[in-house]
C-alpha positions in Angstrom: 60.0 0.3 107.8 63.5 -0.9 108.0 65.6 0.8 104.9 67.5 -2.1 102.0 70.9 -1.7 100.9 71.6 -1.7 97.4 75.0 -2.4 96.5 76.5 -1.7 92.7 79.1 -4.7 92.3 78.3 -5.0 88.8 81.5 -3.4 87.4 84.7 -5.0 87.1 87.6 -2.6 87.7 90.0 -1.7 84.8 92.3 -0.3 86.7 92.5 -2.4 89.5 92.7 -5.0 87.3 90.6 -8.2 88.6 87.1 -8.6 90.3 88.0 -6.6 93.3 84.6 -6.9 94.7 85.8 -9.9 96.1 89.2 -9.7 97.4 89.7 -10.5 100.7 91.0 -7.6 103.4 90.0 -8.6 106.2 91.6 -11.3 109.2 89.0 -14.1 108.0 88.7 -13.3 104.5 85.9 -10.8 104.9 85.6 -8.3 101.5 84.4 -4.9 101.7 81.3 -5.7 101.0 80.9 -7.6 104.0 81.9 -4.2 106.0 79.3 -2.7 104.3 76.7 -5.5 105.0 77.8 -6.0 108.3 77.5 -1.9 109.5 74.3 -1.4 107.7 72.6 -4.3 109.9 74.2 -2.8 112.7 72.2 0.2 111.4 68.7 -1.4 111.4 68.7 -2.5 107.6 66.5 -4.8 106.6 67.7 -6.6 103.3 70.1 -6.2 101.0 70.0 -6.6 97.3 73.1 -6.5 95.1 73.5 -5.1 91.7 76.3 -7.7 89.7 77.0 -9.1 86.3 76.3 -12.4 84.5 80.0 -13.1 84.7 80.8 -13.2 88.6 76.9 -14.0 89.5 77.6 -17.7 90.5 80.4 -17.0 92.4 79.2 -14.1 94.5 75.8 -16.1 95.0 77.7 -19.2 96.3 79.7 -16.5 98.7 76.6 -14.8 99.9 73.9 -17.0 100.5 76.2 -19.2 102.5 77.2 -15.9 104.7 74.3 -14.3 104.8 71.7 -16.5 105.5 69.5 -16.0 108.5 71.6 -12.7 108.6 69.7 -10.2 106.5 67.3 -10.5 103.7 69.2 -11.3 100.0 68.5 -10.6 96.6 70.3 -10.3 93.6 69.5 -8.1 90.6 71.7 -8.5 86.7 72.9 -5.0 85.4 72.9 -5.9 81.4 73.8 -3.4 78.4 70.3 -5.2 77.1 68.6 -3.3 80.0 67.1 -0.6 77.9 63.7 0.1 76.7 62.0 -1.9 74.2 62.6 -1.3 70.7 66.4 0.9 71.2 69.3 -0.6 69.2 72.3 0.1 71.1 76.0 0.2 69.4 77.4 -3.3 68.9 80.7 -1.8 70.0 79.1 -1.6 74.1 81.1 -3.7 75.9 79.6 -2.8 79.4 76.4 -1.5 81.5 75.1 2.2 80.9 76.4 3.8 84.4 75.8 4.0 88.1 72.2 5.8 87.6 71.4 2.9 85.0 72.6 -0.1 88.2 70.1 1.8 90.3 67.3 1.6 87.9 67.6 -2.3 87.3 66.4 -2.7 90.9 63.7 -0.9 90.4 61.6 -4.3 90.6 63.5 -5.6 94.1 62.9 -2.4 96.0 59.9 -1.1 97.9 61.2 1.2 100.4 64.0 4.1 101.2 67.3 2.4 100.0 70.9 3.4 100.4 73.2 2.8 97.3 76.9 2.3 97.5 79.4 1.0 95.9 81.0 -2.6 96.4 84.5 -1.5 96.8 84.5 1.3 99.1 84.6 0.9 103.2 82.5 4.1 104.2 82.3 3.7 108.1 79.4 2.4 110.8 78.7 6.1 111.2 77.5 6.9 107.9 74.9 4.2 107.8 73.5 5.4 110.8 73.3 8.9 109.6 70.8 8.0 106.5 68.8 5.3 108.6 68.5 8.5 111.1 67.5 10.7 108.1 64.7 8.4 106.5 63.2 8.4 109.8 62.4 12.0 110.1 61.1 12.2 106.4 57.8 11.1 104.2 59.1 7.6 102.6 56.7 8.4 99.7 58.7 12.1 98.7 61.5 12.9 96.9 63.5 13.5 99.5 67.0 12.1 99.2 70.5 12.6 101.3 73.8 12.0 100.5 77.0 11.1 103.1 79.7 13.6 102.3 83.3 12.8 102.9 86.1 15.4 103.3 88.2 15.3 100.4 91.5 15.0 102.2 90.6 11.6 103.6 89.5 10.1 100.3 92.2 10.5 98.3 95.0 7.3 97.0 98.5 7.3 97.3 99.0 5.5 94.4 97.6 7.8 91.5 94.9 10.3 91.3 91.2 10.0 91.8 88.2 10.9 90.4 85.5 12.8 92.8 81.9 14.5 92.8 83.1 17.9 94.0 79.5 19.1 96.3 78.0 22.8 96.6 76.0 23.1 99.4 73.9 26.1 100.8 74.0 27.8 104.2 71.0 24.3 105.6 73.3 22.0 104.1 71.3 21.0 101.0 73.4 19.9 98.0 73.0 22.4 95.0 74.8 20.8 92.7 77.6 17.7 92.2 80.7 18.1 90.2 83.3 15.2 88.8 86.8 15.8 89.0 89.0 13.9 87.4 92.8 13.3 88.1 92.8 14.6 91.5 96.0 14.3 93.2 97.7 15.6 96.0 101.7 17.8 94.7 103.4 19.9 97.4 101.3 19.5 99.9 98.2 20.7 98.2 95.2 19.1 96.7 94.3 19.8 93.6 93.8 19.0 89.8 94.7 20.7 86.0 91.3 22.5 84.5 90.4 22.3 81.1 93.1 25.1 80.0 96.1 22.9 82.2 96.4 25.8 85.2 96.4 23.8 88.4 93.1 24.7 90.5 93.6 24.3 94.5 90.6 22.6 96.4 90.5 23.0 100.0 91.0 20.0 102.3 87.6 20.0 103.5 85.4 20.1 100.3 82.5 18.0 100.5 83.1 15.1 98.2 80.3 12.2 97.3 81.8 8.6 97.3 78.3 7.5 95.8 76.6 6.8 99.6 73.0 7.9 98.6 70.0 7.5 100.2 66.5 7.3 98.2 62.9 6.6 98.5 61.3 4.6 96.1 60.3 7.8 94.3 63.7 8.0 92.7 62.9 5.2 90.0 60.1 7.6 88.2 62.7 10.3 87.9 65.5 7.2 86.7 63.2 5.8 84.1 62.3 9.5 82.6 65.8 10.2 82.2 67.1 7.0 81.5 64.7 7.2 78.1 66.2 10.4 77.6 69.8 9.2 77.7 69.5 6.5 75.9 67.6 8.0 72.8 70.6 10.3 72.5 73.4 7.4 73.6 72.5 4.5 72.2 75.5 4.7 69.4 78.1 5.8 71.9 79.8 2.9 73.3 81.3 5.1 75.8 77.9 7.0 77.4 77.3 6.3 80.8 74.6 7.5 82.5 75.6 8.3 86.3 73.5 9.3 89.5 75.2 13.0 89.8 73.4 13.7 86.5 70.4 13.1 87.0 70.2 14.5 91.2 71.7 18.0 89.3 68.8 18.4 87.1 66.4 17.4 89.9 68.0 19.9 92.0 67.9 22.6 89.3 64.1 21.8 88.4 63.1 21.7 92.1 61.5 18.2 91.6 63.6 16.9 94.3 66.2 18.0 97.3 69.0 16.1 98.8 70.4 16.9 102.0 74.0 16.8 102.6 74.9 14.6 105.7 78.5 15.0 106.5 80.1 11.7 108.2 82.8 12.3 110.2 84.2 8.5 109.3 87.4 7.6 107.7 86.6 6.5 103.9 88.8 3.9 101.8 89.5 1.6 99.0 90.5 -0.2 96.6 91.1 2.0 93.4 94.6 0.5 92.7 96.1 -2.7 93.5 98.8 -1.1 95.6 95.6 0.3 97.8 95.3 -3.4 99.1 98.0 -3.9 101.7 96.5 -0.1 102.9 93.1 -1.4 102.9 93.9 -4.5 104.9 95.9 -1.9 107.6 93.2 0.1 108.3 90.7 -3.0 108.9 93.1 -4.9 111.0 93.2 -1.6 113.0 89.3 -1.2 113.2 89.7 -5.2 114.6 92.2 -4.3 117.3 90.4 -1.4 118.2 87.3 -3.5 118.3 85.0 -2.2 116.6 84.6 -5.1 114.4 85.1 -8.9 115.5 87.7 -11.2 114.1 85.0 -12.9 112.7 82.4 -11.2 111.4 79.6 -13.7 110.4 80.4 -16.6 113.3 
């Protein structure tokens, strides 16, 4: 059973400052989603299905069926605020979807099979696809047993302001134990680092494990989603703020022993687009990856 792609291209970044999911980095106008697209078939995926928004769903349909067709298997899914359960009023002050775990869930409907999510506007590598198609093939597709491709945190990390990352505990087997965001990560004299709650300056090592939302999941996932989704939102539903994210909800899985999630450490270079001064960066490194030729010029002629 060949494993689906889910990417979550539903948000529209605020601090980038325009649809970025569509910007154009590579030498024919390729977007990082189509690096994404492109090294998961390369993988052995066999469809697709993107996560977007009412506002940029004709666009990014026109876009993909014309480049996708006869490539891979497309399907489209909206992530709505009025995706909740029935009968939950929700704060008329909401002005966008409930979170990264809440995008997942939506595609509950399109998706049969393991899955890998990530996110529209990060370039994670060839390598790291490869490692969760090799992991879904050594495991039950019908258990809750998930991975996740960890990055080093020194190679995720902008030049242009600081970053937010899921900090990862792992034990001696390389099973996650827990996920932590950091926010306002940044890199001063030479070390990496960011200011705890009390405003003391807390060192993390170049090489901590850091998720950049590469997942992999069997179906099983969307039980656990829906269970905690109705618990979220029964507490949330006023606060036009609440987001309900995927590290939550794989912590208390972890903790409860309902599920277990394997680290798989990829060895590729992560990047993006979290500022517009990331861009001329991001269309660097991909121009590199061209020469070296690991991608074509090209890459849907």
């Amino acid at each position: 059973m060949n494993p689906t792609l889910l990417i979550l291209a539903a948000g529209i970044g605020s601090r980038y400052g325009g649809v970025k999911q569509m910007d154009k980095i590579g030498p024919s106008g390729e977007s990082i989603i189509d690096y994404s697209i492109y090294d998961a078939i390369r993988a052995g995926f066999g469809k697709v299905v993107f996560v977007i928004n009412k506002k940029i769903e004709k666009d990014f349909k026109e876009i993909f069926n014309r480049k996708l067709k006869s490539k891979i298997e497309t399907d489209y899914v909206l992530q709505e605020i009025s995706n909740v359960p029935e009968g939950i009023k929700y704060s008329s002050k909401r002005i966008k979807p409930w979170g990264t775990a809440h995008a997942v869930l939506v595609a509950k409907d399109k998706i049969h099979e393991p899955f890998v999510v990530v996110n529209a506007d990060d370039f994670y590598g060839a390598g790291s696809y490869k490692l969760v198609k090799e992991f879904f093939e050594d495991i039950d597709p019908e258990m809750p047993q998930y991975c996740l491709a960890g990055y080093k945190l020194s190679s995720t990390l902008s030049e242009f302001g600081s970053v937010s990352r899921g900090i990862c505990s792992v034990d001696i087997e390389d099973f996650l134990s827990a996920v932590v965001e950091r926010t306002d990560i940044q890199k001063l004299n030479n070390c990496i680092g960011y200011e705890d709650s009390n405003g003391n300056w807390d060192i993390l090592p170049d090489d901590t494990p850091v998720s950049m939302n590469i997942w992999g999941f069997t179906p099983s996932i969307f039980k656990f989603l829906e269970f905690y989704f109705k618990d979220f939102i029964s507490k949330n539903a006023a606060n036009p703020k609440a987001e309900f994210f995927i590290p939550a909800v794989i912590n208390d899985l972890i903790k409860t022993s309902k599920a277990t999630v394997r680290m798989l450490r990829s060895n590729d270079q992560w990047f993006g687009v979290t500022y517009k001064e990331d861009k001329p960066k991001t269309i660097e490194k991909i121009s590199k990856l061209v020469e070296q030729g690991d991608y074509p010029e090209d890459l849907w002629t």
